[in-house]
C-alpha positions in Angstrom: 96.8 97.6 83.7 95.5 100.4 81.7 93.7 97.7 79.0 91.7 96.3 82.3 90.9 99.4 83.4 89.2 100.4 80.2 87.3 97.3 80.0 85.9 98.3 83.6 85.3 101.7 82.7 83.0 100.7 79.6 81.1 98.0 81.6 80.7 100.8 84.3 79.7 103.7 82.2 77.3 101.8 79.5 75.4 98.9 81.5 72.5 99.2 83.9 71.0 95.8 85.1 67.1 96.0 85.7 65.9 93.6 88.6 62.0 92.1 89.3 60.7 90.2 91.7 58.6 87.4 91.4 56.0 88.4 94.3 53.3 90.6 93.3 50.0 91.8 95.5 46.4 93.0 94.7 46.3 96.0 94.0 43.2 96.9 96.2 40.5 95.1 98.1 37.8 93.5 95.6 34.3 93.6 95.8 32.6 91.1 98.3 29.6 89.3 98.9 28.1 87.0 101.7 31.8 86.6 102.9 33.6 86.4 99.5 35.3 88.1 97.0 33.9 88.8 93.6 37.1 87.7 91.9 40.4 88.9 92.9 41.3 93.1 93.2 43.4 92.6 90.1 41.1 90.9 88.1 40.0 92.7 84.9 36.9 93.2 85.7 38.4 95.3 89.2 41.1 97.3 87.9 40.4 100.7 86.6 40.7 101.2 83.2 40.9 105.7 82.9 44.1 106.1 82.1 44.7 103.6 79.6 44.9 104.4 75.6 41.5 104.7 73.3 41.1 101.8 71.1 41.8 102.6 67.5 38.3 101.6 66.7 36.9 103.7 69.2 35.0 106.1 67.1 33.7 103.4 64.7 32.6 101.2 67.6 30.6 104.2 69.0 28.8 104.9 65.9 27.9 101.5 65.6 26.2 101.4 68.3 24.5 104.5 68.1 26.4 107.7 69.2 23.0 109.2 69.7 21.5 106.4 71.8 20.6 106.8 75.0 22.0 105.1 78.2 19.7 102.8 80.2 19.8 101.2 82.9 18.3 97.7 82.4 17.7 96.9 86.3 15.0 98.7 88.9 12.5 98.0 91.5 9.1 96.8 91.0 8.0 94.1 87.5 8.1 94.7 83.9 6.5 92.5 81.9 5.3 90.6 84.8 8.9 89.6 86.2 11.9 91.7 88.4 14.1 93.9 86.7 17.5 93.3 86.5 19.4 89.9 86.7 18.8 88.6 89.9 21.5 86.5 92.1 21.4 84.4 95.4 23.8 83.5 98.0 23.5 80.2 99.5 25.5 78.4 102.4 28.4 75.9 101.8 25.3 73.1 103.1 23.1 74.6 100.0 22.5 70.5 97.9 23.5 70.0 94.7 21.0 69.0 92.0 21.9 67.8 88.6 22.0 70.2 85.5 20.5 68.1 82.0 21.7 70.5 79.2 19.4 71.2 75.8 21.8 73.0 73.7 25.9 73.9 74.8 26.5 71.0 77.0 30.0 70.6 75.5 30.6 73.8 76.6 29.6 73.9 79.8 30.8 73.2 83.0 28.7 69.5 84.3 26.4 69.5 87.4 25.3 69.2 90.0 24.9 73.0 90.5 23.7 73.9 94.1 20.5 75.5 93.1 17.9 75.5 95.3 14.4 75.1 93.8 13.3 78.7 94.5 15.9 80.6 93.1 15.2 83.7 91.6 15.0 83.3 87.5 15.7 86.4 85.2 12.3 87.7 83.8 10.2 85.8 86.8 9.4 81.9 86.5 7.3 82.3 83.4 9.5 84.7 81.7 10.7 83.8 78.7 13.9 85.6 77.7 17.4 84.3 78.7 16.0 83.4 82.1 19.5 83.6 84.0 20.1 82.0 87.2 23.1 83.3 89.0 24.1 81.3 92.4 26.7 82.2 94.6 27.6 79.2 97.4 29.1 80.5 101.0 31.9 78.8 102.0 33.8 77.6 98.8 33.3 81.0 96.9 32.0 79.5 93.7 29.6 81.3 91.5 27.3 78.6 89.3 25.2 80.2 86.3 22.7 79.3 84.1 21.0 80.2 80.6 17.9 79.5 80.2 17.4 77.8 82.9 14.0 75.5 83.9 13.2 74.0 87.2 11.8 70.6 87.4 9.8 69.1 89.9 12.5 66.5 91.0 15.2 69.3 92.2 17.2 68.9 88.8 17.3 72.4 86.5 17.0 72.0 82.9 19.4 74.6 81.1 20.8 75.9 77.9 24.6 76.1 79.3 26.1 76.8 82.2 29.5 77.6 84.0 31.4 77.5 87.3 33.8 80.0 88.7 35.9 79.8 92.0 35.9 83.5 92.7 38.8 83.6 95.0 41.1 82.9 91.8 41.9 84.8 88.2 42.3 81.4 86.1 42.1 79.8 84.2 39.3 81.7 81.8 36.9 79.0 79.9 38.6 77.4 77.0 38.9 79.2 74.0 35.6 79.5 72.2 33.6 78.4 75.0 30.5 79.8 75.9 29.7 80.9 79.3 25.9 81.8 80.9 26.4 84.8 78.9 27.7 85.0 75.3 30.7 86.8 75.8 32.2 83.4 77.9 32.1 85.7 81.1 30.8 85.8 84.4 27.5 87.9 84.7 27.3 88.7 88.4 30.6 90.2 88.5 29.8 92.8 85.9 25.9 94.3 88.0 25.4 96.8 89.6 24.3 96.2 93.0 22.2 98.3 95.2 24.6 97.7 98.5 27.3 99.1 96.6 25.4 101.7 95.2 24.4 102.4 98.5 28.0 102.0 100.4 29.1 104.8 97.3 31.4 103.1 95.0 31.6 100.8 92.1 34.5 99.1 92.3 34.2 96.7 88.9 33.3 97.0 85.4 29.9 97.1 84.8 28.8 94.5 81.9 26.8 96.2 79.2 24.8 95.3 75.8 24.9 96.0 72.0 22.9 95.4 69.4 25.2 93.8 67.0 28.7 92.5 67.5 31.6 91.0 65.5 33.1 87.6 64.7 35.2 87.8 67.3 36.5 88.2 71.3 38.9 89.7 73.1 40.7 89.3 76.6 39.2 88.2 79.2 36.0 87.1 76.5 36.3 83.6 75.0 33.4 83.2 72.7 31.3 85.4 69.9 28.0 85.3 69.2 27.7 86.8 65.4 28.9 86.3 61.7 29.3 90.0 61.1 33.1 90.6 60.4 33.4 94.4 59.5 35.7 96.1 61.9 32.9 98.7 62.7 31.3 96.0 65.2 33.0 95.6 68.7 33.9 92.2 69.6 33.0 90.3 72.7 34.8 91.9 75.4 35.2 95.2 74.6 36.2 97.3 77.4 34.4 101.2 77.2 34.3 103.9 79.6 32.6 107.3 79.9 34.8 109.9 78.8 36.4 112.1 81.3 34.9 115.6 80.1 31.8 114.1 80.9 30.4 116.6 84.1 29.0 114.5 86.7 27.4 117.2 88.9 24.5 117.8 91.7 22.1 117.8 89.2 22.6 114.1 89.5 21.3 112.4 92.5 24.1 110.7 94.8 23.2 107.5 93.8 23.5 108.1 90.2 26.5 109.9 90.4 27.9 106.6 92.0 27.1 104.8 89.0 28.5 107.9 86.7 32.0 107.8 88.3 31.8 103.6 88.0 31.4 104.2 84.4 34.2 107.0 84.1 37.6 104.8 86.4 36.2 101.1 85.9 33.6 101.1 82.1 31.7 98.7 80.8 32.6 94.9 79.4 30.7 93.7 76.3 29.3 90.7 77.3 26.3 90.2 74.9 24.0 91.0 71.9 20.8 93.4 73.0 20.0 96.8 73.1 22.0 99.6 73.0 23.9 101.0 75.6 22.1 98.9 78.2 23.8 98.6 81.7 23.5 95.2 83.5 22.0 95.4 87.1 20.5 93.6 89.8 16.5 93.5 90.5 15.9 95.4 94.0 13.3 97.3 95.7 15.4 99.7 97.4 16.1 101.3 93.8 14.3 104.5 93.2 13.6 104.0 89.3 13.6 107.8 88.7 17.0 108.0 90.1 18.6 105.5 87.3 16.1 107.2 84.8 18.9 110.6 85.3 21.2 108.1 83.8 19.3 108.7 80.2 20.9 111.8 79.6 24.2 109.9 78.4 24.4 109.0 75.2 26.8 106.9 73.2 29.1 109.7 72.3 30.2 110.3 75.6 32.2 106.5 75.9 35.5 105.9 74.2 36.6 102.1 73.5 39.4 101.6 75.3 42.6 99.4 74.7 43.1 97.3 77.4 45.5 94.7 76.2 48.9 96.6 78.1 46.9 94.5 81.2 47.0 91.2 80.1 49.8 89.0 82.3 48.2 86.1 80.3 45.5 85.0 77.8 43.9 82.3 79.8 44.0 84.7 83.0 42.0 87.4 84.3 44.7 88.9 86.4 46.5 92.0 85.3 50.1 92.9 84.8 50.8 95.3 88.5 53.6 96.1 87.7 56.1 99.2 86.9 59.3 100.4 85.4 62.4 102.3 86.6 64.8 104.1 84.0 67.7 106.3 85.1 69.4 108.9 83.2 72.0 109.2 82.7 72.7 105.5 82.9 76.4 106.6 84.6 78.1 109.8 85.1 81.5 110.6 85.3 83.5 113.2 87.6 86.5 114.7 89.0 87.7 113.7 92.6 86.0 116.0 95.0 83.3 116.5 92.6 79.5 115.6 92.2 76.6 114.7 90.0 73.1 113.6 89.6 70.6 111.4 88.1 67.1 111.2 87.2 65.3 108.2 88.2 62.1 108.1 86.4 58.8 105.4 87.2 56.4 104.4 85.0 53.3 102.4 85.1 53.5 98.8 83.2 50.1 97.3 82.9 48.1 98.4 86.5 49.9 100.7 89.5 48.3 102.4 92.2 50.8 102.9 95.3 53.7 104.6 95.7 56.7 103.8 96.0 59.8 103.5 98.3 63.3 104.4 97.1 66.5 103.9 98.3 70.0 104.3 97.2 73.0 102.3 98.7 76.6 104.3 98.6 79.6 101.8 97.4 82.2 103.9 99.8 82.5 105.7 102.5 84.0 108.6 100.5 80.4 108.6 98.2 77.3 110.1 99.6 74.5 110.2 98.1 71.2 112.3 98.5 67.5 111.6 96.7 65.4 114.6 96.4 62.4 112.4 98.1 62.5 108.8 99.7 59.1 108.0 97.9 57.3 108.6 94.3 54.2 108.5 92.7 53.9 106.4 89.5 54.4 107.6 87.1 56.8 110.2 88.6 60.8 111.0 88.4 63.0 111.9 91.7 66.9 113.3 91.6 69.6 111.7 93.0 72.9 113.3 93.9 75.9 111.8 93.9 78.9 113.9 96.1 82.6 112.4 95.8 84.8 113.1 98.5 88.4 111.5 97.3 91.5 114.1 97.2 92.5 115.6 93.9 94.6 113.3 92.0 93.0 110.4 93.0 93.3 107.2 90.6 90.7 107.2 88.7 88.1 104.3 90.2 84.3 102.9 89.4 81.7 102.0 91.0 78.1 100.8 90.9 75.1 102.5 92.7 72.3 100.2 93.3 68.9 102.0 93.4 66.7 100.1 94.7 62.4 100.7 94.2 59.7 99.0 96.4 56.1 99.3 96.6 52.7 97.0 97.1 55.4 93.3 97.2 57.1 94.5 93.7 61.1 95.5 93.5 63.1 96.7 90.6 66.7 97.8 91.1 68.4 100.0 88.9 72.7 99.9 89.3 74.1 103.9 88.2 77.1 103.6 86.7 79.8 106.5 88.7 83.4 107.1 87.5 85.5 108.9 89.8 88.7 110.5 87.9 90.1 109.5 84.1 87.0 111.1 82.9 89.2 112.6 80.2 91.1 109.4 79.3 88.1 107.1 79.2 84.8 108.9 78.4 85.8 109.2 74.8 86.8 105.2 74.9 83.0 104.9 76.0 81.1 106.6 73.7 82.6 104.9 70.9 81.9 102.1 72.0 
C-alpha cells in the first residue's frame, strides 16, 4: 500500500500535462477591398510585427542601405514622367472576361492565363511607360488578385507580359513554389503591401507596407520565394525582410494626420522587402486625393530610425503565409504539497508564442468538495501571470491523498490546460521521495 502510494505521489507532484486545441481564429479583421479581404487577418503581411526580436543583422542591413537615406514615399497625385505615381490596381466584377497572357521571359514561373484584364487597365508608369509597368487586377466575386510585370496590351484583348501570378486572397497557402518569381521579385503579392488612400483616409494601416532597396542578397526569406541578385555578403538583406520604424521614433502634431497614419503603419506592421530599387522607398497607390506635400513630411525619416526585425517565431509553415496565434501556459510550482486544513498557491504565467492579441479566460476546476480554489482574476492579458489559491478543508490527521487541478485557458478559439499537482497530508514522508526523483 505504501509502494503505490509513492508511485502516485511522484506522478502527482512532478507531472503537468499541457493541452492544445486544434481550432484557431484570426486574430483581427483584414484589410478589404470591393467586398474582399486582402489576404487573411493572420497573414504575414497583417499581423503586427513591434514586439518581436531585432534581426541580428539589423545594424548591418541598415547601413547597407544607407542609415542616412531618406524615406520616400514612391506614390502621389498628379504624373511624373508623364505617367501616375504609385502602382496602380483595379477591381473588376466576377463577369470581368478573361484574355490570354503570352509570356516573354518567366513563363515557367508563372501562373498560365487567361487573366481577367480588361483592355484599359491602369499600367504602372502610364501606357507608354517603360519601367516594370505592373498591372495589378483584383476580380469581385472569387477574390483573386492577377498581376503582371511588364505587362503590354495587344489589340486582340490578350496582354503580353514578363511573368505573372494568381492569388486567392481569402486563403494563406500555399506561397509560390520555392524559387519562383512572382510580379515582383521578392515572389510576393504587390497590392497587399500599398498604401492606399481609403485607408489612409479611414486612419489606419493595417498591413505591412512593401518597400525597396538598392541592392539585396542571394537569398529569401519567409513569406519570399525568389532572389533577384548574386551578392552573398551577409551585409545585404534578403528578399523578404521584415523592418519597422523603431519605437523611440516621435510621431507628433508636427506631422499632418495623414502622415502620422502612415508613421504608426510603419512602427506596429513595417515594411516587406519585395524588390531591388531605391532606397527606403515605400510602395503606394497612384491617387488624386493625395496631397503630395503631406507624404513629402515623411522625408524626415531616415534609415537609422528602422530596425530589421526577426520574424521567423511566426511561421506555422514555410509554404504558408499564416502565423502561429498561439500562446503558452506554465505554472509554478508545477504541485504543491500541504497539511490538512491547510492552503497554497500557484502562479499561472501566459506567454505569447508566435502572434496573440486577446485576452484570455481562466478557469480552475476543484477535484473535491473539501478543495476550494480562488484565482486572483478570471481573465489575463498575454503575456501576463494570475495567482491561484488552493484552500484544503480535510480534518487534521487526514490520510494523506492527491489530486489534480485542471486549469483550464481560453481565448480567440485556442485552449491549453495546465493540471497542478496538490498533495494533501504525507508531505513529510513523500516530498523528499519526490525531489529525488
Amino acid at each position: 500500500m505504501l509502494k503505490s502510494w509513492v508511485t502516485i505521489s511522484l506522478a502527482v507532484i512532478g507531472t503537468f500535462v499541457l493541452g492544445v486545441s486544434a481550432i484557431r481564429s484570426a486574430p483581427a479583421a483584414p484589410p478589404t477591398l470591393g467586398g474582399c479581404p486582402v489576404l487573411p487577418a493572420d497573414n504575414i503581411w497583417n499581423v503586427p510585427i513591434d514586439t518581436l526580436p531585432v534581426d541580428p543583422n539589423s545594424n548591418a542591413y541598415v547601413n547597407t542601405i544607407g542609415a542616412a537615406r531618406h524615406v520616400h514615399a514612391d506614390f502621389g497625385s498628379g504624373l511624373w514622367d508623364g505617367g501616375p505615381i504609385g502602382i496602380p490596381f483595379v477591381v473588376v466584377p466576377g463577369s470581368q472576361p478573361l484574355f490570354p497572357i503570352h509570356y516573354r521571359a518567366y513563363g515557367d514561373e508563372s501562373d498560365p492565363g487567361p487573366y481577367p484584364v480588361p483592355a484599359a487597365a491602369p499600367i504602372e508608369g502610364g501606357p507608354d511607360g517603360d519601367g516594370d509597368r505592373h498591372v495589378l487586377v483584383m476580380r469581385q466575386g472569387e477574390c483573386k488578385l492577377y498581376e503582371l510585370y511588364r505587362a503590354f496590351p495587344n489589340g486582340d484583348g490578350s496582354w503580353n507580359a514578363d511573368s505573372g501570378a494568381v492569388y486567392t486572397l481569402t486563403v494563406n497557402g500555399p506561397l509560390r513554389p520555392a524559387g519562383w518569381t512572382s510580379a515582383d521579385a521578392a515572389g510576393l503579392p504587390i497590392l497587399p503591401g500599398l498604401v492606399r488612400h481609403d485607408e489612409v483616409a479611414s486612419g489606419e494601416i493595417n498591413h505591412a507596407i512593401r518597400f525597396t532597396v538598392p541592392q539585396t542578397r542571394r537569398a529569401y526569406g519567409w513569406p519570399a520565394r525568389h532572389f533577384a541578385s548574386s551578392l552573398t555578403g551577409s551585409q545585404y538583406p534578403p528578399m523578404g525582410q521584415r523592418f519597422r520604424l523603431k519605437a523611440s521614433f516621435v510621431i507628433d502634431q508636427s506631422f499632418s494626420p495623414h502622415a502620422q497614419v502612415i508613421l504608426r503603419a510603419l512602427k506596429k506592421y513595417g515594411l516587406i522587402l519585395a524588390d531591388n530599387g531605391s532606397a527606403w522607398y515605400l510602395s503606394g497607390a497612384p491617387d488624386e486625393r493625395w496631397n503630395n506635400d503631406v507624404l513629402h513630411e515623411l522625408d524626415v525619416v531616415v534609415g537609422s530610425d528602422f530596425e530589421a526585425v526577426d520574424v521567423s517565431a511566426l511561421m506555422a509553415d514555410p509554404d504558408s503565409g499564416q502565423v502561429l496565434t498561439d500562446f503558452t501556459l506554465s505554472l509554478l510550482p508545477a504541485a504543491r504539497a500541504i497539511e490538512p486544513g491547510g492552503s497554497t498557491s500557484y502562479q499561472l504565467s501566459a506567454a505569447i508564442h508566435g502572434y496573440w492579441n486577446s485576452p484570455l479566460t481562466i478557469t480552475a476546476t476543484s477535484p473535491s468538495p473539501s478543495v476550494t480554489i480562488g484565482l486572483s482574476g478570471s481573465s489575463v492579458n498575454v503575456p501576463g501571470a494570475i495567482t491561484l489559491v488552493v484552500t484544503d478543508a480535510h480534518p487534521a490527521g487526514s490520510p494523506a491523498i492527491g489530486y489534480v487541478i485542471p486549469i483550464t485557458a481560453t481565448g480567440s478559439g485556442v485552449t491549453h490546460v495546465l493540471n497542478a499537482g496538490l498533495l494533501i497530508g504525507g508531505a513529510r514522508a513523500y516530498l523528499p521521495l519526490a525531489r529525488k526523483n
